[in-house]
DRENZANU-686678 format. One line per field, with one value per residue (C-alpha): residue number from 1; residue in one letter; y, x, z. Coordinates in Angstrom, 3 decimals. Layout:
residues N
num = NUM,...
residuo = A,...
v = Y,...
u = X,...
w = Z,...
end
This chain:
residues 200
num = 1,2,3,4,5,6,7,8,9,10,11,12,13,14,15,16,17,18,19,20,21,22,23,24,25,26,27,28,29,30,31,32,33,34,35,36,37,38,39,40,41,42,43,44,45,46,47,48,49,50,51,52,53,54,55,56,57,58,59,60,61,62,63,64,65,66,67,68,69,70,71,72,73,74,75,76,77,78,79,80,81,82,83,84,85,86,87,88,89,90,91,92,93,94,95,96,97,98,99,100,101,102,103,104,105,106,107,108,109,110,111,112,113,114,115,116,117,118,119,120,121,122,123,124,125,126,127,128,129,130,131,132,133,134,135,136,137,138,139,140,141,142,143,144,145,146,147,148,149,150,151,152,153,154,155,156,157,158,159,160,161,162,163,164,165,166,167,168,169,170,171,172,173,174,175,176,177,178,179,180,181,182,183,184,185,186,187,188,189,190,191,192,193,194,195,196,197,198,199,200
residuo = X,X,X,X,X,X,X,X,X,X,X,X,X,X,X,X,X,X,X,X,X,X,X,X,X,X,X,X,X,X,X,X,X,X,X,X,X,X,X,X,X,X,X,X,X,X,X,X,X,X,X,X,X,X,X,X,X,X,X,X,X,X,X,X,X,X,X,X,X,X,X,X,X,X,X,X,X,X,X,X,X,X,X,X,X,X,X,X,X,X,X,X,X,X,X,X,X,X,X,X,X,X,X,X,X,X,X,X,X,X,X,X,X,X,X,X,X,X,X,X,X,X,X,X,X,X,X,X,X,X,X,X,X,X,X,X,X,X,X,X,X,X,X,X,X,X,X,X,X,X,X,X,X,X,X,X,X,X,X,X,X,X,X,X,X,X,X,X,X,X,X,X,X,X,X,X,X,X,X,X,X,X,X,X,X,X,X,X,X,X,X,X,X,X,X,X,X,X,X,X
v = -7.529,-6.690,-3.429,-3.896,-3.139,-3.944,-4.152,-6.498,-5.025,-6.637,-4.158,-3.982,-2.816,-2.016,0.383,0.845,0.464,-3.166,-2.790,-6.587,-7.783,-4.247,-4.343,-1.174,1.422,4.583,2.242,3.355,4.573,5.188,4.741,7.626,7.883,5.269,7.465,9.590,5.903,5.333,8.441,8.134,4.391,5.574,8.493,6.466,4.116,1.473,-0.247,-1.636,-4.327,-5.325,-9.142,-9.365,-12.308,-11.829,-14.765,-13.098,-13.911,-17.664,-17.848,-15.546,-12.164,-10.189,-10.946,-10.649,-7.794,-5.866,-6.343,-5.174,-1.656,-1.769,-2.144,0.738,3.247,2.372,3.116,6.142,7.344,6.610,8.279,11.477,10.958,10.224,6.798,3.971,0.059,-1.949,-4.939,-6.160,-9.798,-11.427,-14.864,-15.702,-18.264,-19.339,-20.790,-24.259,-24.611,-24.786,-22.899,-22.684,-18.701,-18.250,-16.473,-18.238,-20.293,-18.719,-18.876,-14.897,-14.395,-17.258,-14.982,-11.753,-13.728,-14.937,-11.267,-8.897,-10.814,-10.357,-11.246,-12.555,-11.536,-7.758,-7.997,-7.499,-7.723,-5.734,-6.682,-6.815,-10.240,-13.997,-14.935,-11.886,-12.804,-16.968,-15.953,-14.149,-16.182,-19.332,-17.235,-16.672,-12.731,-10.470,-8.989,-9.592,-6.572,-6.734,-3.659,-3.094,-1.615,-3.637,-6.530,-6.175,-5.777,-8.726,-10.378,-9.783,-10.835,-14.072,-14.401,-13.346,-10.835,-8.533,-5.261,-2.283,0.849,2.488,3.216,0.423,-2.444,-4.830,-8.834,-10.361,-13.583,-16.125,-17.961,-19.768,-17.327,-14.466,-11.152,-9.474,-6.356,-4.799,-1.233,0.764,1.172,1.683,5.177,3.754,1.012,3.046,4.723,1.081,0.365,3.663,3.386,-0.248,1.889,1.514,5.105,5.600
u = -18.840,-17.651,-15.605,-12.121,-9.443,-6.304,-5.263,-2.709,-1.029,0.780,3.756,5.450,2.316,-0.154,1.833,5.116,6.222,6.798,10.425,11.703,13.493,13.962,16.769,18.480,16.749,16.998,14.948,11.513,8.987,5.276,2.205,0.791,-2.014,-0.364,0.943,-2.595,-4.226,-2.210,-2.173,-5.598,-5.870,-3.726,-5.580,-9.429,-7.012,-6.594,-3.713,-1.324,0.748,3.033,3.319,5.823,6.875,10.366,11.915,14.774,16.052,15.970,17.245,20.152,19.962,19.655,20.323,18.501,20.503,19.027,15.788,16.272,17.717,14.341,12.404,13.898,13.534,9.997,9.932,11.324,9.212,6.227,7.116,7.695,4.058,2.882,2.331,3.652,3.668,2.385,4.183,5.868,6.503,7.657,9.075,12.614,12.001,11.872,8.919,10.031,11.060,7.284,7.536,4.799,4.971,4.796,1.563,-0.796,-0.170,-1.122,2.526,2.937,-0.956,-0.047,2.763,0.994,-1.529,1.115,3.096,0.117,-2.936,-5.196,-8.612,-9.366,-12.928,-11.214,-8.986,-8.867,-6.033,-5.750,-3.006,-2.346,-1.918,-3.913,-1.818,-2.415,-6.062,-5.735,-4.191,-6.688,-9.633,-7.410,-6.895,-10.566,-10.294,-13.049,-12.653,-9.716,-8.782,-7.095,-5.751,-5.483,-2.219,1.139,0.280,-3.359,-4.741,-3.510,-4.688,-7.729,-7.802,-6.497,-9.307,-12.219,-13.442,-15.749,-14.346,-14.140,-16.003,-16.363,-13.411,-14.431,-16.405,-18.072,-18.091,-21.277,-20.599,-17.975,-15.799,-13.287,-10.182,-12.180,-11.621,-14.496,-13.345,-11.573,-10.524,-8.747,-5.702,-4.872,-7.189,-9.980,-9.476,-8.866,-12.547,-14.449,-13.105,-13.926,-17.731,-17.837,-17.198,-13.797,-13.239,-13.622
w = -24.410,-21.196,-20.483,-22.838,-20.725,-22.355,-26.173,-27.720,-30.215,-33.139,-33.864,-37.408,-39.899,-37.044,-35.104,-37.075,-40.641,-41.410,-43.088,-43.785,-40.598,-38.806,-36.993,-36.885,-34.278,-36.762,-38.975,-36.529,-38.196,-37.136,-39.451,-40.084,-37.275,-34.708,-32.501,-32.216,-31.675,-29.035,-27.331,-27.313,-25.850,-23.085,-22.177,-22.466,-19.758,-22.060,-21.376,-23.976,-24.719,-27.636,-28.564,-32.163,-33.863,-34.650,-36.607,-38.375,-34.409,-34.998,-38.710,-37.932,-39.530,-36.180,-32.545,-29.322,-28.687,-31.875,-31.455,-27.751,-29.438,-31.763,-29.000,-26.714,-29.750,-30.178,-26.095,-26.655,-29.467,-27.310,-24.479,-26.669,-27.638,-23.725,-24.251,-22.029,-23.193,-20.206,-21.114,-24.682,-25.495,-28.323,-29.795,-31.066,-33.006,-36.476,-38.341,-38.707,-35.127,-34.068,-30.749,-28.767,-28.828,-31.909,-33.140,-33.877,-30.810,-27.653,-25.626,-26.173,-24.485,-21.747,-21.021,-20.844,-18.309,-16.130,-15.809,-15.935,-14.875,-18.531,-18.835,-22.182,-21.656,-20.966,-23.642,-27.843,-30.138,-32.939,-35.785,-39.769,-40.245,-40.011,-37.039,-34.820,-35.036,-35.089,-31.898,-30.507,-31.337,-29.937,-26.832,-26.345,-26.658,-26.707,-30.241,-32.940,-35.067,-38.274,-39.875,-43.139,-42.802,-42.910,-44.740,-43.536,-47.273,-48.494,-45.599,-46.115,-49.309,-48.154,-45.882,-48.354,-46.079,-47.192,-48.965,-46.500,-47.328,-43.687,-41.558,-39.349,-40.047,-37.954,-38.972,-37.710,-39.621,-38.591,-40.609,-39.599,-38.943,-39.308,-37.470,-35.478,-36.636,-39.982,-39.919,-42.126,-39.969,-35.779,-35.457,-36.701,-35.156,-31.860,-33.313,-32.885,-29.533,-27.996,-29.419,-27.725,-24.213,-24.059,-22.601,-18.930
end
């Protein structure tokens, strides 16, 4: 694997609490050990991007304008840690209107490419749900992380991956929609990456 450069991160249960169709900015919350992940991401030179499905947009129970709020809180509460996002994406749209930016479809990455130049050969995503890593194997990334955070345990149950008794574990078979990577949650994921050379 070449050097990873950039990570793609899946936001409600990988880096904050998934709380059913977050919409109100007070409403923030890390997981416990995001914010160190991060922090140390940034400061290995990593650099870090946000791409969120956010459907409660397209069926009506929040606007654009909410998740906008969301979004600047989570800024905010970064920047109080030292971190800053390089970039943050996400699709509108609900399920049944079969976007093309919609994780698992690659419209969210396509962006990223277009505004910030990515490398999938340079990049891994890292995320608690089947989508976050259909989306980066369809994207051709270098490594797909799920957490077992969020909804990341029932995940992998849905998957049948193996059960997890490190912090990180490494998947050298491949099934179809398998991961390359479980972890217990974003630091240890954060711990994999780092041992791969991702610290300069």
């Amino acid at each position: 694997m070449k050097d990873i450069q950039n990570i793609i991160l899946d936001r409600d249960g990988t880096v904050i609490l998934d709380k059913h169709y977050l919409c109100e900015p007070d409403g923030v919350e890390f997981i416990p050990g995001a914010a160190r992940a991060l922090d140390r991401m940034a400061r290995a030179g990593l650099k870090l991007f946000v791409a969120t499905n956010q459907s409660g947009i397209g069926r009506g129970y929040f606007s654009e304008g909410d998740y906008l709020a969301v979004e600047q809180r989570l800024g905010e509460m970064l920047a109080a840690c030292g971190v800053c996002l390089a970039g943050s994406v996400f699709c509108p749209h609900a399920p049944e209107e079969h976007c093309p930016c919609r994780k698992p479809a690659t419209g969210l990455w396509e962006a990223l490419v277009r505004d910030h130049g990515l490398d999938p050969a340079t990049t891994v995503i890292i995320g608690d749900k089947p989508a976050d890593i259909s989306l980066g194997l369809n994207a051709g990334l270098a490594a797909s992380v799920l957490v077992l955070t969020g909804k990341g345990q029932a995940s992998s149950q849905r998957l049948g991956l193996p059960e997890l008794t490190e912090d990180w574990m490494e998947l050298k078979e491949r099934r179809e929609g398998w991961p390359h990577v479980v972890a217990r949650d974003l630091e240890a994921a954060c711990a994999w990456l780092l041992s791969q050379g991702g610290e300069r």
